[in-house]
C-alpha atoms as one frame of an Amber mdcrd trajectory, in Angstrom:
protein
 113.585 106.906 100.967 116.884 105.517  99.948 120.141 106.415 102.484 117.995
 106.797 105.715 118.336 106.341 109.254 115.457 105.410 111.433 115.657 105.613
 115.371 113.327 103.522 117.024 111.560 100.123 117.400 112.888  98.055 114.414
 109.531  96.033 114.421 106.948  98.948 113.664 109.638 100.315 111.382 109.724
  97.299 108.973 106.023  96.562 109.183 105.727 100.096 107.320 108.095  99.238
 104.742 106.741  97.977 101.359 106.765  94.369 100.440 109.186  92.996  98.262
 111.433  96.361  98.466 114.855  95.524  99.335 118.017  93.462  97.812 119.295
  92.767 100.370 119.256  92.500 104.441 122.152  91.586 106.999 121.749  91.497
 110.415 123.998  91.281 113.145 121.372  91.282 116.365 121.994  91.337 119.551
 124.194  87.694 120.606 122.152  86.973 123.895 124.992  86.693 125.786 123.660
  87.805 128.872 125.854  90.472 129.640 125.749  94.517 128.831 127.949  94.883
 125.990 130.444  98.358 126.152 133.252  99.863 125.250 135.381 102.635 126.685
 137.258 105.094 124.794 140.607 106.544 126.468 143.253 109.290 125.129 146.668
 109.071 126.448 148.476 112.501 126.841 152.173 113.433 128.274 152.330 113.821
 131.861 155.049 113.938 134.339 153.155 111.767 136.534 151.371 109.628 134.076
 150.866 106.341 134.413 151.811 104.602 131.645 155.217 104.736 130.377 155.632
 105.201 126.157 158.443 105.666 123.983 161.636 106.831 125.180 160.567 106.486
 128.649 157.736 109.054 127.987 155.061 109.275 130.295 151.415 109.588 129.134
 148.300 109.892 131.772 145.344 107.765 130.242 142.206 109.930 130.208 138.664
 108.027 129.911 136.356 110.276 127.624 133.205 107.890 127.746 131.310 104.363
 127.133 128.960 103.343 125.187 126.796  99.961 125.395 123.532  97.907 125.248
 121.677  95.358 127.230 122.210  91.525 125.769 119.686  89.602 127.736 116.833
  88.597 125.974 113.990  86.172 128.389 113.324  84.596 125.157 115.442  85.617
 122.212 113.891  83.456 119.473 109.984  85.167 120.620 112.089  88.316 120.201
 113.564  87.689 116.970 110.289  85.644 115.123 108.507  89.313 113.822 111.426
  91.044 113.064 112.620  87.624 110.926 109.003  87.216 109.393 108.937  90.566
 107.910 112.452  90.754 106.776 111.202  87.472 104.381 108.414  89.716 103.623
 110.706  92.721 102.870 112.616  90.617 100.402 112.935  90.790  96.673 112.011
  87.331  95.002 116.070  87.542  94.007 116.725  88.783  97.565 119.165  87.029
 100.064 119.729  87.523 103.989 122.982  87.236 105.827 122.207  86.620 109.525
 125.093  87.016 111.669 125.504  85.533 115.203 127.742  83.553 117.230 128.182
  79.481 118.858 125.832  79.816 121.637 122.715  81.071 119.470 123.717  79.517
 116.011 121.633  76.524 115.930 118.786  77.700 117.875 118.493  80.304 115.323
 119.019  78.332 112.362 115.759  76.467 113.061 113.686  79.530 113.389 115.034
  80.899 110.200 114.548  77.433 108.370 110.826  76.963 109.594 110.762  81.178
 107.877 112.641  81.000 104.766 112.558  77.079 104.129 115.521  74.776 104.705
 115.924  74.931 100.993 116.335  78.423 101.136 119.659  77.850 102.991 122.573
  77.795 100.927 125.678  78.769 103.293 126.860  78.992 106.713 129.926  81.046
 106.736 132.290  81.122 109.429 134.110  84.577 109.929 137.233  83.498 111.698
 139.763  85.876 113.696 142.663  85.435 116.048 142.485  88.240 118.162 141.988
  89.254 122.209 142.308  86.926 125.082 142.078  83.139 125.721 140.813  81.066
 127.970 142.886  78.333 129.645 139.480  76.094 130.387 138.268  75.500 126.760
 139.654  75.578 122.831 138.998  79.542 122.790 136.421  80.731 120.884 137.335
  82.682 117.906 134.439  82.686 115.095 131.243  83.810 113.976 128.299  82.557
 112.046 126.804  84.210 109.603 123.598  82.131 108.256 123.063  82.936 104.256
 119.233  82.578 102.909 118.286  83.542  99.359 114.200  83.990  99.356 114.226
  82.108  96.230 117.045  79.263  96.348 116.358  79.049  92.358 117.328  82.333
  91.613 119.393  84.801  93.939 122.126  87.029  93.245 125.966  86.083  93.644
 127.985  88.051  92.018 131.299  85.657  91.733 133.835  87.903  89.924 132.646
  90.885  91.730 134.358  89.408  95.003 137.248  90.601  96.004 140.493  87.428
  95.251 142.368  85.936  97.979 145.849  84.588  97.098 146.488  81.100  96.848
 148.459  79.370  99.457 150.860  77.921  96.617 150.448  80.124  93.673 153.148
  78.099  91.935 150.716  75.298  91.845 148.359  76.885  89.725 150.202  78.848
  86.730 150.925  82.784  87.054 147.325  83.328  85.506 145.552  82.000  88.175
 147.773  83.056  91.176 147.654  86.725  90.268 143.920  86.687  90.130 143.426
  85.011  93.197 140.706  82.861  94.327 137.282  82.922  95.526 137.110  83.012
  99.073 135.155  79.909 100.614 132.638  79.903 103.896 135.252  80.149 105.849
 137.000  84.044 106.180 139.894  84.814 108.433 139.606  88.371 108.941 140.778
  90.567 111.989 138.141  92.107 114.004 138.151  96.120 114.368 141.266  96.544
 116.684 140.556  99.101 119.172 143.580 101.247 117.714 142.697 100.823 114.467
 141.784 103.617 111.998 138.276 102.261 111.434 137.264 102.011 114.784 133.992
 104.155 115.604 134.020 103.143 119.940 130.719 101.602 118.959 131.183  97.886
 121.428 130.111  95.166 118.572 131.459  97.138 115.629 132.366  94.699 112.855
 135.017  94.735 110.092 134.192  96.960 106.905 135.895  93.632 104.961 133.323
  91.342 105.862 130.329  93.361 105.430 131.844  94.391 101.820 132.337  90.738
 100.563 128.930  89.974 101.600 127.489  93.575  99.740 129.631  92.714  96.909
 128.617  89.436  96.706 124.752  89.580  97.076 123.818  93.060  95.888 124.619
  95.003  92.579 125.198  98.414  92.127 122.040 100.383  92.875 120.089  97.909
  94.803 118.743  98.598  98.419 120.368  96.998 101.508 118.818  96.916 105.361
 120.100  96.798 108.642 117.620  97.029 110.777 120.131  96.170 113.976 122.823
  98.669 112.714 124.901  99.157 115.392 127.788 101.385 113.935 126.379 101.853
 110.752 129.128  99.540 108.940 126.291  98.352 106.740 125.379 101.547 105.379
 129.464 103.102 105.296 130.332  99.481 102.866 126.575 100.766 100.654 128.532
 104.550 100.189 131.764 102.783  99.339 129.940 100.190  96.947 127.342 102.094
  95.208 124.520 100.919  96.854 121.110 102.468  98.728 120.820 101.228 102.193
 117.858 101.307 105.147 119.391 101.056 108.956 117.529 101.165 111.943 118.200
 100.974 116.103 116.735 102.220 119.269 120.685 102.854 120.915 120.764 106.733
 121.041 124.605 106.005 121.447 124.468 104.290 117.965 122.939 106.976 116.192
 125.417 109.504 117.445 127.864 106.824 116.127 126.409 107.136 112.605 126.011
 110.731 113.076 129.993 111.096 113.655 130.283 108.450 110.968 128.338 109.657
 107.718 129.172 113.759 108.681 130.493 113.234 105.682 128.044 111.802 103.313
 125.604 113.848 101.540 121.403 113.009 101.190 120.915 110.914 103.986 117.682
 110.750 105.498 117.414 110.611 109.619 113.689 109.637 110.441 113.170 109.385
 114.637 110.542 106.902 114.938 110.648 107.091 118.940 107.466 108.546 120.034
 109.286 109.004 123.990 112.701 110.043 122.931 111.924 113.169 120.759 115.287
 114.441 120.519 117.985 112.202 119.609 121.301 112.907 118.144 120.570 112.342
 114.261 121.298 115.396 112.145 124.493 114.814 109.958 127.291 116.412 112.131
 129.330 116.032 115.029 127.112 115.108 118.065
C-alpha cells in the first residue's frame, strides 16, 4: 500500500515488504550520541507579571505545553543497524539509490558497514549538509554539518535527475553570461541550508526534525514522479510531507508514539493514507488522520 504509516519495529516491518519494491530509501537513524534527544514546546502569552519582556515593554509569561524525545544510546549501533541496512539493499529497485544520513562521530564507522552491503562501488557521493545555526563551543572548531552517504544498488545505472534539481545562483553571475546566471547551477555535495528554526513555520516540535529543502533535493534528485520512497526511521514524517509535495508514493515507519502523533498533526491534511500499527504491546497509538 502506497502513502502508509507503519508503527512498530522497523525490522519485521521491512522483512514483509516485497523485494525489489521501492525507488528510493533515506534514512536519518538515530546519531548514537548517547544522550535522550527532546524538544520542548512553549507559548508565550501577555501577563502583568510575565517573565519575559516583548515589544514595547510588553510582558509575556512563557507557558511549557510538552516534550517530546527518544533514547540515542545504542551498546552496539552498527549490530543494530546491519538487518535493517541488509534489507533496505534487498528492498531496492536495480535503479534504486539510498541516502543515509548521519553525523561526524558515526560517519566512517558506518560507511564501512554500508560498503561491505552495497559494495564500495556502489558509493557515488558523500554530501555534506552544512548550516550555521545554534551555539558554539569555545574548546573545538564547532561542529556544524551532516553526512549524508549516497549508494545507488546498481552504480551502472541509477536515477539522477539533473535538471529536475532545484538551481542555486552563482556566486558571480557576471562571470558566466545572463543565460547561465538566471538558470543557476547545480548544487554540489556540499549544501548550506538552515536547519528547522524552532520559530519557524515548518517546525512540527518533533527533536531531530530536518529541513523540507534537503529532503526535496534528494527526492527530486533520485526519484521520479510516481515512484515509491521509504523511511523506515521517519521521525517527523518530512520524508513522506516532500513525497505529497513532489508527486511521489512513500512507506515510513517508527516505534516513537510521539512521532506518529507528529505525522498525525502533520498529514490531517492529506487524503488516502494508510496507518498500519504493527506493535503487538502498544494497541492503541495515535495514528488516525486528525488532530491527536
Amino acid at each position: 500500500m502506497p502513502n502508509t504509516i507503519y508503527f512498530g519495529d522497523n525490522l519485521p516491518i521491512l522483512a514483509s515488504l516485497p523485494s525489489a519494491s521501492v525507488d528510493l530509501i533515506y534514512i536519518d537513524p538515530p546519531f548514537n550520541t548517547g544522550k535522550t534527544q527532546t524538544r520542548t514546546q512553549l507559548r508565550t502569552e501577555r501577563s502583568e507579571n510575565g517573565d519575559r519582556v516583548g515589544f514595547q515593554g510588553q510582558r509575556y509569561q512563557t507557558v511549557r505545553l510538552g516534550s517530546r524525545g527518544y533514547a540515542d544510546v545504542f551498546d552496539d549501533y552498527l549490530a543494530f543497524l546491519r538487518p535493517r541496512l541488509e534489507q533496505a539493499y534487498r528492498l531496492l529497485q536495480p535503479h534504486g539509490s539510498l541516502y543515509f544520513h548521519i553525523d561526524y562521530r558515526e560517519v566512517h564507522y558506518c560507511k564501512l558497514l554500508l560498503d561491505a552491503i552495497f559494495g564500495r562501488e556502489s558509493f557515488l557521493n558523500e554530501i555534506i549538509w552544512a548550516y550555521d545555526y545554534g551555539g558554539r563551543t569555545h574548546k573545538k572548531w564547532p561542529p556544524k554539518h551532516d553526512n549524508i552517504l549516497w549508494y545507488a544498488k546498481d552504480p551502472r545505472c541509477y536515477t539522477f535527475n539533473e535538471d529536475a534539481v532545484e538551481r542555486i545562483p552563482y556566486m558571480s553571475p557576471g562571470l558566466v553570461g545572463p543565460q547561465k546566471a538566471a538558470r543557476g547551477k547545480l548544487p554540489t555535495d556540499t549544501w548550506w541550508h538552515t536547519i528547522v528554526a524552532t520559530n519557524g513555520r515548518e517546525k512540527t516540535g518533533y527533536p531531530t526534525q530536518k529541513p523540507l529543502g534537503v529532503v526535496n533535493r534528494i527526492v527530486q534528485a533520485s526519484s521520479n514522479p510516481g515512484d515509491l520512497a521509504l523511511d523506515f526511521f521517519a521521525g517527523s514524517g518530512t520524508l513522506g510531507e516532500s513525497c505529497l509535495k513532489l508527486g511521489r508514493q512513500f512507506i515510513l515507519i517508527d516505534n516513537n508514539p510521539q512521532a506518529l502523533e507528529v505525522m498525525a498533526r502533520r498529514f490531517a491534511a492529506a487524503p488516502d493514507i494508510h496507518w498500519v500499527n504493527y506493535d503487538p504491546v502498544n494497541t492503541e497509538p495515535r495514528m488516525e488522520n486528525r488532530e491527536p
